[in-house]
FIKOLZA-1660 file (N, C-alpha, C; in steps of 0.1 Angstrom, whole numbers, plus 5000, padded with zeros to 4 digits):
% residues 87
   i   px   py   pz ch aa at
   1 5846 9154 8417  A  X  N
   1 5859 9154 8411  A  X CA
   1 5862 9167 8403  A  X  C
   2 5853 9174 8396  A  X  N
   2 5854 9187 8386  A  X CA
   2 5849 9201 8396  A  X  C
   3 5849 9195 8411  A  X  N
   3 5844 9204 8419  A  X CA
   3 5850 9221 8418  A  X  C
   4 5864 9217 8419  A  X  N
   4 5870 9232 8416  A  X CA
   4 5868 9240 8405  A  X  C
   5 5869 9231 8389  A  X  N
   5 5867 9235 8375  A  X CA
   5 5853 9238 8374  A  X  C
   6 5846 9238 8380  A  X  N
   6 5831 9234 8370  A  X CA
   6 5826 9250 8373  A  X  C
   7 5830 9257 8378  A  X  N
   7 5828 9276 8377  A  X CA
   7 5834 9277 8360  A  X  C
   8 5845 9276 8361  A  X  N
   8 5853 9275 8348  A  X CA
   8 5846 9274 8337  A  X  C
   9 5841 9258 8336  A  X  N
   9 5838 9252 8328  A  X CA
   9 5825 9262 8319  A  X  C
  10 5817 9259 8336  A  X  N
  10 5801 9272 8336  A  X CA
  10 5804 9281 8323  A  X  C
  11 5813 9292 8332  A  X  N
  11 5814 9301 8324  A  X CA
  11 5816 9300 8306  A  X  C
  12 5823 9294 8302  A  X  N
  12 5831 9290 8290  A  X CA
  12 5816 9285 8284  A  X  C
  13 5809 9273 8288  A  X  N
  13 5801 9271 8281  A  X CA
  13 5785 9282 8283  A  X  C
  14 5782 9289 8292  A  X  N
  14 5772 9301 8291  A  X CA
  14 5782 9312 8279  A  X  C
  15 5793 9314 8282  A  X  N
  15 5792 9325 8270  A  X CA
  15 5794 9319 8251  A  X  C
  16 5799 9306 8254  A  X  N
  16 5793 9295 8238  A  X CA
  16 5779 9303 8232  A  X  C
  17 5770 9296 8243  A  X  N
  17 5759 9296 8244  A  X CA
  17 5750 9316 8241  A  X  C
  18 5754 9319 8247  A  X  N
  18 5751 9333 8242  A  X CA
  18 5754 9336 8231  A  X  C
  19 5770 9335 8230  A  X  N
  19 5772 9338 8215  A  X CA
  19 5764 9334 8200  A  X  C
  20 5764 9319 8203  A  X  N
  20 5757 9317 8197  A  X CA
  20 5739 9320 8191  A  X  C
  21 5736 9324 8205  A  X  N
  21 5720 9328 8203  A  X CA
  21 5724 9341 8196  A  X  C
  22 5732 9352 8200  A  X  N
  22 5736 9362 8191  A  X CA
  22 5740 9361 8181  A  X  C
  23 5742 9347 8171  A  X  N
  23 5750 9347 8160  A  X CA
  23 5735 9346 8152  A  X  C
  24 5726 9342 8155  A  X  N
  24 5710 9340 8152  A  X CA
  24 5707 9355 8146  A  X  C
  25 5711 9364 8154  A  X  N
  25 5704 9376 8156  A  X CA
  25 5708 9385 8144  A  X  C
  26 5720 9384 8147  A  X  N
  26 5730 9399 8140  A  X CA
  26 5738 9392 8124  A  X  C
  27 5748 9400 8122  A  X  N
  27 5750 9396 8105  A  X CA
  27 5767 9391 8110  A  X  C
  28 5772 9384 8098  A  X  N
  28 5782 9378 8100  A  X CA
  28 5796 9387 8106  A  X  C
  29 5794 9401 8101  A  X  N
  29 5803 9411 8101  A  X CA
  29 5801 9413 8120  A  X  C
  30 5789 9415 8123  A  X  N
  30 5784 9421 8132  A  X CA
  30 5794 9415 8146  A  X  C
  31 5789 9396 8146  A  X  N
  31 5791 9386 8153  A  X CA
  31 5809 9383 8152  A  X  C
  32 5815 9385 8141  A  X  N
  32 5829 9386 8140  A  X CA
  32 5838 9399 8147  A  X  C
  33 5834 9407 8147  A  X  N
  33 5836 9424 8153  A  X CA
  33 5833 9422 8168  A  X  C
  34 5822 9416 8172  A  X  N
  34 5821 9414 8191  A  X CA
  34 5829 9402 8191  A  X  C
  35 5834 9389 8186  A  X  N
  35 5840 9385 8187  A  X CA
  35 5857 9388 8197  A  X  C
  36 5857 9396 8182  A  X  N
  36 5876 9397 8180  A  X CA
  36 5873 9411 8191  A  X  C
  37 5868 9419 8195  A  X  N
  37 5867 9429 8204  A  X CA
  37 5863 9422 8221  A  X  C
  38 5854 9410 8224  A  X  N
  38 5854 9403 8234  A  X CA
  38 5868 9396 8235  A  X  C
  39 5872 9391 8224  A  X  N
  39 5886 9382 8228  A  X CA
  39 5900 9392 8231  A  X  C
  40 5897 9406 8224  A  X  N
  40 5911 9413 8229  A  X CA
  40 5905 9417 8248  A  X  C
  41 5896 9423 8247  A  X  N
  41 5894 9419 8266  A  X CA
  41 5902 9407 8272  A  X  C
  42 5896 9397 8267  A  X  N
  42 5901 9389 8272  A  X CA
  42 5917 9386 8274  A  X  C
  43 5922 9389 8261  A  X  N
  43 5939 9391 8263  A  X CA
  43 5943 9400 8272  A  X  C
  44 5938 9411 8274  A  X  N
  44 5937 9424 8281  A  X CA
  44 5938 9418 8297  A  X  C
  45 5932 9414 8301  A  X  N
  45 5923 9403 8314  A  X CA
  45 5939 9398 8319  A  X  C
  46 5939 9383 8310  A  X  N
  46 5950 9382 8312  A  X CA
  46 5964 9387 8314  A  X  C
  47 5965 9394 8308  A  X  N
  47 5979 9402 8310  A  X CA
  47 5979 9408 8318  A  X  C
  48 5966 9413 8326  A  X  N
  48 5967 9420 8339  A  X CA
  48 5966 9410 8350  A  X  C
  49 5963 9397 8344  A  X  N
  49 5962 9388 8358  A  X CA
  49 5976 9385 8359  A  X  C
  50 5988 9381 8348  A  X  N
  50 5997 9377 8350  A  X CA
  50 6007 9388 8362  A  X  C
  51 6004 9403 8352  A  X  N
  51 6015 9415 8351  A  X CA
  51 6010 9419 8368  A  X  C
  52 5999 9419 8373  A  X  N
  52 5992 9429 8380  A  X CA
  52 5992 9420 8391  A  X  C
  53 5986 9406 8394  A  X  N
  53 5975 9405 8402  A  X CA
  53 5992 9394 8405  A  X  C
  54 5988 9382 8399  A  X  N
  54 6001 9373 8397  A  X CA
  54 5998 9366 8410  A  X  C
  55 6012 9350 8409  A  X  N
  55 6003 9344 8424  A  X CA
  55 5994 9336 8416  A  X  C
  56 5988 9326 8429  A  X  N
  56 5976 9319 8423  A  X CA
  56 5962 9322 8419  A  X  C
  57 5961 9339 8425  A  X  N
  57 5948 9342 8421  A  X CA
  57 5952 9347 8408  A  X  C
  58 5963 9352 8401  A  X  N
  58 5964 9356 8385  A  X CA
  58 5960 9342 8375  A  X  C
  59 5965 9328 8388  A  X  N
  59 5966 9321 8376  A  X CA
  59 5949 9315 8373  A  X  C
  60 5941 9318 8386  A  X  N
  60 5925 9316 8384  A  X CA
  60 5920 9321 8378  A  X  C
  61 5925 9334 8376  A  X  N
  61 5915 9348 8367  A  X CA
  61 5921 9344 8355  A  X  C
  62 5932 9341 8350  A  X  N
  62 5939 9334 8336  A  X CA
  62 5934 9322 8333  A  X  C
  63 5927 9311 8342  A  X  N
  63 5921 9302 8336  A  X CA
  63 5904 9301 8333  A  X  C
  64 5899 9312 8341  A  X  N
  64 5887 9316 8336  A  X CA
  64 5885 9324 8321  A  X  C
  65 5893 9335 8325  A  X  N
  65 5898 9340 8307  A  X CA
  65 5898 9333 8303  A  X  C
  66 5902 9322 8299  A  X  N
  66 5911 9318 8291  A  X CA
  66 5895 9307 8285  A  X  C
  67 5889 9298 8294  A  X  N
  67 5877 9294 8292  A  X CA
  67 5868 9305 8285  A  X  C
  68 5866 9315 8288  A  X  N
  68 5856 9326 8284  A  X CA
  68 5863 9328 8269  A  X  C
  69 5875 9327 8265  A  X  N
  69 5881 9329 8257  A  X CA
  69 5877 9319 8245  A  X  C
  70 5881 9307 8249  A  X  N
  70 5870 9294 8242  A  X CA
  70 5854 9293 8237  A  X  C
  71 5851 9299 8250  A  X  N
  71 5830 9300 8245  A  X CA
  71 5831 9308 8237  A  X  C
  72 5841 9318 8235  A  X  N
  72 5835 9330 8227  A  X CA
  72 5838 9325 8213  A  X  C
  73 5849 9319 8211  A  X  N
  73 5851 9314 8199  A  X CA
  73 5842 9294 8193  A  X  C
  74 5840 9294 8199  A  X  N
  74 5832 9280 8200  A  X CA
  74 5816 9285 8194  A  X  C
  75 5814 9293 8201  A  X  N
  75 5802 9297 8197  A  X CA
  75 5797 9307 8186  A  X  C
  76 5808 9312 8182  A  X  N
  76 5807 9323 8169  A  X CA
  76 5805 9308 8161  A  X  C
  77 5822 9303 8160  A  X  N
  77 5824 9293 8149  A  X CA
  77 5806 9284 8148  A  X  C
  78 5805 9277 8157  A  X  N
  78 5792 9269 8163  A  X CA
  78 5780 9277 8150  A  X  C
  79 5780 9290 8155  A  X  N
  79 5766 9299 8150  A  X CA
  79 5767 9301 8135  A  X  C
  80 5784 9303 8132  A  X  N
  80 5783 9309 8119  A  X CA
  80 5781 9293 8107  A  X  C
  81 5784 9277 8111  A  X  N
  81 5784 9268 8104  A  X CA
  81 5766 9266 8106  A  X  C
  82 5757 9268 8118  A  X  N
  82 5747 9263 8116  A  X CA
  82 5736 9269 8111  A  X  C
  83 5742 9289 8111  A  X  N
  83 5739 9296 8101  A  X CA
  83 5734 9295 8086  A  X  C
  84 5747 9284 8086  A  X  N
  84 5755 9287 8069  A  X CA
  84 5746 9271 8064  A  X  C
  85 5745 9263 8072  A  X  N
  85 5736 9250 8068  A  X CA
  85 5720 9257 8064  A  X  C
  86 5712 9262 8072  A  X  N
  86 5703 9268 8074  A  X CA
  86 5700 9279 8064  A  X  C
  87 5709 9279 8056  A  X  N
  87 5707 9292 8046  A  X CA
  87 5703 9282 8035  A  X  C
% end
């Protein structure tokens, strides 16, 4: 049934997942800075899938962004609360 999404999904939840092990590593400033600099790519991404590519393959590369967009933020937020317990 999730046969099409489950690349999607993949992705979204491996870059959580990284992020998070990165949020382990580096300092709050550090993990906030790759954040908001991974998520403007990702805006970036998109606007070229809409402006550039467009069609259904813009709308696949926009819904992978857009998942990758989620893990990145899922996983900061994720790192920085279990961080903040942990202290």
């Amino acid at each position: 049934m999730l046969e099409g999404w489950t690349p999607i999904l993949l992705i979204g939840i491996v870059i959580a997942t990284i992020l998070f092990l990165i949020s382990r590593r580096v300092s709050r400033k550090a993990l906030f800075l790759t954040s908001i600099i991974l998520s403007l790519i990702c805006v970036g991404i998109v606007i070229y899938s809409i402006v550039v590519v467009g069609g259904w393959d813009g709308m696949g590369l926009g819904f992978v962004t857009f998942s990758g967009f989620l893990g990145i933020w899922v996983g900061t937020i994720s790192g920085v609360i279990i961080k903040k317990i942990n202290m």
